[in-house]
N, CA, C and O atoms as a DFTB+ gen file, in Angstrom:
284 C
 N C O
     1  1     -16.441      12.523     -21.531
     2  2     -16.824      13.751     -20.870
     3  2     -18.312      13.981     -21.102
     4  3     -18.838      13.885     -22.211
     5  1     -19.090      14.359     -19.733
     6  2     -20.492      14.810     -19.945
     7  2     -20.454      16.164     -19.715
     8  3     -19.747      16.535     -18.778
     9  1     -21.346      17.395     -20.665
    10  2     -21.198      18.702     -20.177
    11  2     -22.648      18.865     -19.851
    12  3     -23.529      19.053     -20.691
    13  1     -22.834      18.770     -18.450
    14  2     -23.805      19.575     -17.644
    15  2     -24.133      20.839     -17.984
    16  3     -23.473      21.555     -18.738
    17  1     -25.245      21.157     -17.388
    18  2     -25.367      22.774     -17.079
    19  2     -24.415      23.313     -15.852
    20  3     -24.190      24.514     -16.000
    21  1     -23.940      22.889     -14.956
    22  2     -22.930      23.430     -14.374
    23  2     -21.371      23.235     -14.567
    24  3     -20.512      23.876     -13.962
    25  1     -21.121      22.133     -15.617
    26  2     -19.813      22.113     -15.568
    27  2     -19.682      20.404     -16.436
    28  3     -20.493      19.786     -17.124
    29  1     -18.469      20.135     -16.053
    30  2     -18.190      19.222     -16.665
    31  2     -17.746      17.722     -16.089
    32  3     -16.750      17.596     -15.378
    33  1     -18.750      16.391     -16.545
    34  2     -18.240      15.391     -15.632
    35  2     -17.641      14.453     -16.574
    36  3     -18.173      14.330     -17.677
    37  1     -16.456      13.681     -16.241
    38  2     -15.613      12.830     -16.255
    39  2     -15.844      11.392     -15.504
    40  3     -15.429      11.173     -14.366
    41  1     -16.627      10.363     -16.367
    42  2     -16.868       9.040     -15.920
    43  2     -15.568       8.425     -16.296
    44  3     -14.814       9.021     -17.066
    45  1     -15.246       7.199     -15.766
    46  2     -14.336       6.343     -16.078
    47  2     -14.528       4.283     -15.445
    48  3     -14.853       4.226     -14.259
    49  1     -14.466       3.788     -15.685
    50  2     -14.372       2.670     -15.431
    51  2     -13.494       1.541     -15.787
    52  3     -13.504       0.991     -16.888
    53  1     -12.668       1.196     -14.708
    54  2     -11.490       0.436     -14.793
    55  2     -11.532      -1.184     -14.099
    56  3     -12.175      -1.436     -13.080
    57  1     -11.001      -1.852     -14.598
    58  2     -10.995      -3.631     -13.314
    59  2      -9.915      -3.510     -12.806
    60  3      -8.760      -3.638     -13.211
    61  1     -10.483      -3.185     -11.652
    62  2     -10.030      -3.144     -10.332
    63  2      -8.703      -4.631      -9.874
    64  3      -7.758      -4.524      -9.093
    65  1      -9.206      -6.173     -10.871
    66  2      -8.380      -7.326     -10.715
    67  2      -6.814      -6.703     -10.372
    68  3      -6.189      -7.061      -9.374
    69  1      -6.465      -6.043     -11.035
    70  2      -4.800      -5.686     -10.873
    71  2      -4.443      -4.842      -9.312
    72  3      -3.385      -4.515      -8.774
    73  1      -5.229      -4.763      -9.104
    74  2      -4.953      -3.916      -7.611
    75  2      -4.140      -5.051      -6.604
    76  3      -4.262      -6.275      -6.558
    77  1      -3.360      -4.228      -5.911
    78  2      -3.330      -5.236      -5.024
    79  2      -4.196      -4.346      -3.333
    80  3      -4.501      -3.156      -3.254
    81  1      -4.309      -5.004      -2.654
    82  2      -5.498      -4.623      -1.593
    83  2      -3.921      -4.585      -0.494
    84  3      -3.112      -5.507      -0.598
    85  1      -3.729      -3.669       0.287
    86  2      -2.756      -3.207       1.342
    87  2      -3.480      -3.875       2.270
    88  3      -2.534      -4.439       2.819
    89  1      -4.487      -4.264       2.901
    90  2      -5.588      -4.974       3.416
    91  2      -5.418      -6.591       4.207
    92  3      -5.539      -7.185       5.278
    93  1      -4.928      -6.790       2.294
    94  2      -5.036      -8.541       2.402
    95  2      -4.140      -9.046       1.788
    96  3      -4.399     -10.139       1.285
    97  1      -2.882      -8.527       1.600
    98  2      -2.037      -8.790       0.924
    99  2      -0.831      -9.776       1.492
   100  3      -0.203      -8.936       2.137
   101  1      -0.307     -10.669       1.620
   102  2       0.351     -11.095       1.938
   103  2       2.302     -10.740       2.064
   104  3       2.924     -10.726       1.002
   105  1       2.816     -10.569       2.955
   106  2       4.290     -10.289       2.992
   107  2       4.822     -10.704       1.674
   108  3       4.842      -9.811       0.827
   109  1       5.211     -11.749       1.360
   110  2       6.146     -12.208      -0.115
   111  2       5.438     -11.370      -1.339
   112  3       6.006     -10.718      -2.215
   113  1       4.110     -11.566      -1.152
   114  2       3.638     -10.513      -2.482
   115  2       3.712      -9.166      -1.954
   116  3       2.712      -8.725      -2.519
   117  1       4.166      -8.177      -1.278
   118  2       4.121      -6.890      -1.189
   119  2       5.817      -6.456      -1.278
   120  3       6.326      -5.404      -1.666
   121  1       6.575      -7.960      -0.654
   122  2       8.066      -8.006      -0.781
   123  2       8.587      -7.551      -2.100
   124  3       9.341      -6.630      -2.411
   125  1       7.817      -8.681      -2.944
   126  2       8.542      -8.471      -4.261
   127  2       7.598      -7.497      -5.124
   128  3       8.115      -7.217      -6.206
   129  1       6.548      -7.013      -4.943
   130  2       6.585      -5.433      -5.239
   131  2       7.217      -4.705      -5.031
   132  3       7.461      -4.206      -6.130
   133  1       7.655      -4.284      -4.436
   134  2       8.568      -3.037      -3.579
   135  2       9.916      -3.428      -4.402
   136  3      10.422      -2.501      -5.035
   137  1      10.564      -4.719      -4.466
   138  2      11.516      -4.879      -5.303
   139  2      11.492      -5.142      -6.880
   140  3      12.444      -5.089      -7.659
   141  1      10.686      -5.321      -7.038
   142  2      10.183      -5.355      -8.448
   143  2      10.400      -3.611      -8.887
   144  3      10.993      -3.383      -9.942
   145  1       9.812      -2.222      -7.893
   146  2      10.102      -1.477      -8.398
   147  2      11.101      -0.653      -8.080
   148  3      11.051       0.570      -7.944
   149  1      12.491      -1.753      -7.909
   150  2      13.788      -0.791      -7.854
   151  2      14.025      -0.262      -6.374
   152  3      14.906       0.560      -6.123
   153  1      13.228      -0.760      -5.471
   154  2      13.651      -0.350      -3.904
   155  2      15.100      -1.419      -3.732
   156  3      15.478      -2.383      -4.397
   157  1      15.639      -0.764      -2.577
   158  2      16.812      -1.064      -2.545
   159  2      15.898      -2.007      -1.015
   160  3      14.795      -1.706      -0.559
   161  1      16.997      -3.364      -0.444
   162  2      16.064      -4.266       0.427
   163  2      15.707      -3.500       1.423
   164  3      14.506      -3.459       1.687
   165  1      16.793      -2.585       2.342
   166  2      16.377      -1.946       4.038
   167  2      14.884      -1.268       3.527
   168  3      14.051      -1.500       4.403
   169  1      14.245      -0.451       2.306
   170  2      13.711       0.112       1.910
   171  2      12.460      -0.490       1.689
   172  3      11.415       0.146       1.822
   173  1      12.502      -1.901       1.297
   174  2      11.716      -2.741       0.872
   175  2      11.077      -3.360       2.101
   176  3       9.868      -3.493       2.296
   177  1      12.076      -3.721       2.904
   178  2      11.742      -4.088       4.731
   179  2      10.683      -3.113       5.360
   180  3       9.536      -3.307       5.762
   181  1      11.404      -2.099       5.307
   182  2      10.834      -0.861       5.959
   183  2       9.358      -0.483       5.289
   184  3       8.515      -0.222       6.148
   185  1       8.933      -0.412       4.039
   186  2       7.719      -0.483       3.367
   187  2       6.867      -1.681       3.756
   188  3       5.785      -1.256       4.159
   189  1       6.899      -2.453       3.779
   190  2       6.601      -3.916       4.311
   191  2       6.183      -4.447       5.491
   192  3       5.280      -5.260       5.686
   193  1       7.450      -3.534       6.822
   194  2       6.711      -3.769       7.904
   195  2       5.745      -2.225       8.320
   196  3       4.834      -2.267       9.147
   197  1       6.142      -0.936       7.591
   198  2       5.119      -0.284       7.789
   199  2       3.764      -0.647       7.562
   200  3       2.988      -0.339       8.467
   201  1       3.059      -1.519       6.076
   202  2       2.093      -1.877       6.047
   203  2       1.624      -3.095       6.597
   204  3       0.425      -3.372       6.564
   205  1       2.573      -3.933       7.159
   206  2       1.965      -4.742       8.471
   207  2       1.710      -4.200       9.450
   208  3       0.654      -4.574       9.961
   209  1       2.462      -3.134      10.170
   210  2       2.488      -2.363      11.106
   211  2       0.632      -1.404      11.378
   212  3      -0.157      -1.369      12.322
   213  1       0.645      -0.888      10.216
   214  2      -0.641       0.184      10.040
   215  2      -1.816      -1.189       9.779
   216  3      -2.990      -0.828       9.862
   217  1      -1.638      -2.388       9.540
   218  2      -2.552      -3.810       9.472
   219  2      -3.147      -4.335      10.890
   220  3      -4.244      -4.886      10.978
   221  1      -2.142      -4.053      12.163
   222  2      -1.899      -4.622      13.325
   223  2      -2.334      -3.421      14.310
   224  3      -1.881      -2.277      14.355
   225  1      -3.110      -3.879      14.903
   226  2      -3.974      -3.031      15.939
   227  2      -3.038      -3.167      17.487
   228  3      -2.247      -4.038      17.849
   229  1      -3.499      -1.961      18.147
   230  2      -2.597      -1.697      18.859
   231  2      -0.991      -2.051      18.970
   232  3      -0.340      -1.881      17.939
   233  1      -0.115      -2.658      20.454
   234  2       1.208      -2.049      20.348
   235  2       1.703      -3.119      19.423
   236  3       2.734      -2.617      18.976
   237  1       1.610      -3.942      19.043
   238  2       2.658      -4.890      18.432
   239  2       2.945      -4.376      17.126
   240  3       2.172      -3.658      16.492
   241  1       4.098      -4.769      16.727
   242  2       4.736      -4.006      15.465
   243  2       5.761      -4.869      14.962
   244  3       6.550      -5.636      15.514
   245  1       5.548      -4.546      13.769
   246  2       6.949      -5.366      12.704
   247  2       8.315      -4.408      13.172
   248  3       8.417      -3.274      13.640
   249  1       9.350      -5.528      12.773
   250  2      10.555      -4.644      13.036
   251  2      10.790      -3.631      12.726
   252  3      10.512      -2.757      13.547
   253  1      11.124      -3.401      12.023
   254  2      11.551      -1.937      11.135
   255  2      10.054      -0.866      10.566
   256  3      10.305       0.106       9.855
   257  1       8.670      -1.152      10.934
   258  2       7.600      -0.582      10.898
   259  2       7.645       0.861      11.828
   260  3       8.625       1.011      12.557
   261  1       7.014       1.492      11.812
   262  2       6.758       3.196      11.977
   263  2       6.476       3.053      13.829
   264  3       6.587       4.046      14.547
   265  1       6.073       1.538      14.442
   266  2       5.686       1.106      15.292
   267  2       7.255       1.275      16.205
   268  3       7.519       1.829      17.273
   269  1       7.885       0.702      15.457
   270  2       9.314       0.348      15.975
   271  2      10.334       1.125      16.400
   272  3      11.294       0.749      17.071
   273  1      10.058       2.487      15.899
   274  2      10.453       3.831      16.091
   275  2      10.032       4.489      17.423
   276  3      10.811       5.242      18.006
   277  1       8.437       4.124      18.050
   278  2       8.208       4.684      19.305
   279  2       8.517       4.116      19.946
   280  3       8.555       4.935      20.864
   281  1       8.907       3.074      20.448
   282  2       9.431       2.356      21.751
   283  2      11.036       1.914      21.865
   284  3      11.452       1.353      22.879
């Protein structure tokens, strides 16, 4: 903690290595996240093709993605 004259700041610095990037992530590694933390599979699908879905520009869409719902 730094105390300013107006208040109070909070630095922090963390490695970022453990992240995973929603970005660039590949299906099997975002798969077995989602199951790794206790999602049940339709749940795990559905997480999975939402973030392919929100990855993929305009209409095309994963199955079970947020895409798949409007048409």
């Amino acid at each position: 903690m730094l105390e300013l004259a107006d208040g109070m700041v909070e630095v922090r610095i963390g490695d970022e290595g453990g992240k995973i990037s929603l970005n660039l992530a590949f299906e099997p590694l975002l798969r077995n996240f989602f199951t790794v933390l206790g999602l049940p599979e339709p749940q795990v699908r559905t997480m999975v093709d939402s973030i392919q879905d929100w990855r993929m520009q305009g209409a095309t869409r994963a199955c079970t993605g947020p895409k798949a719902l409007t048409t």
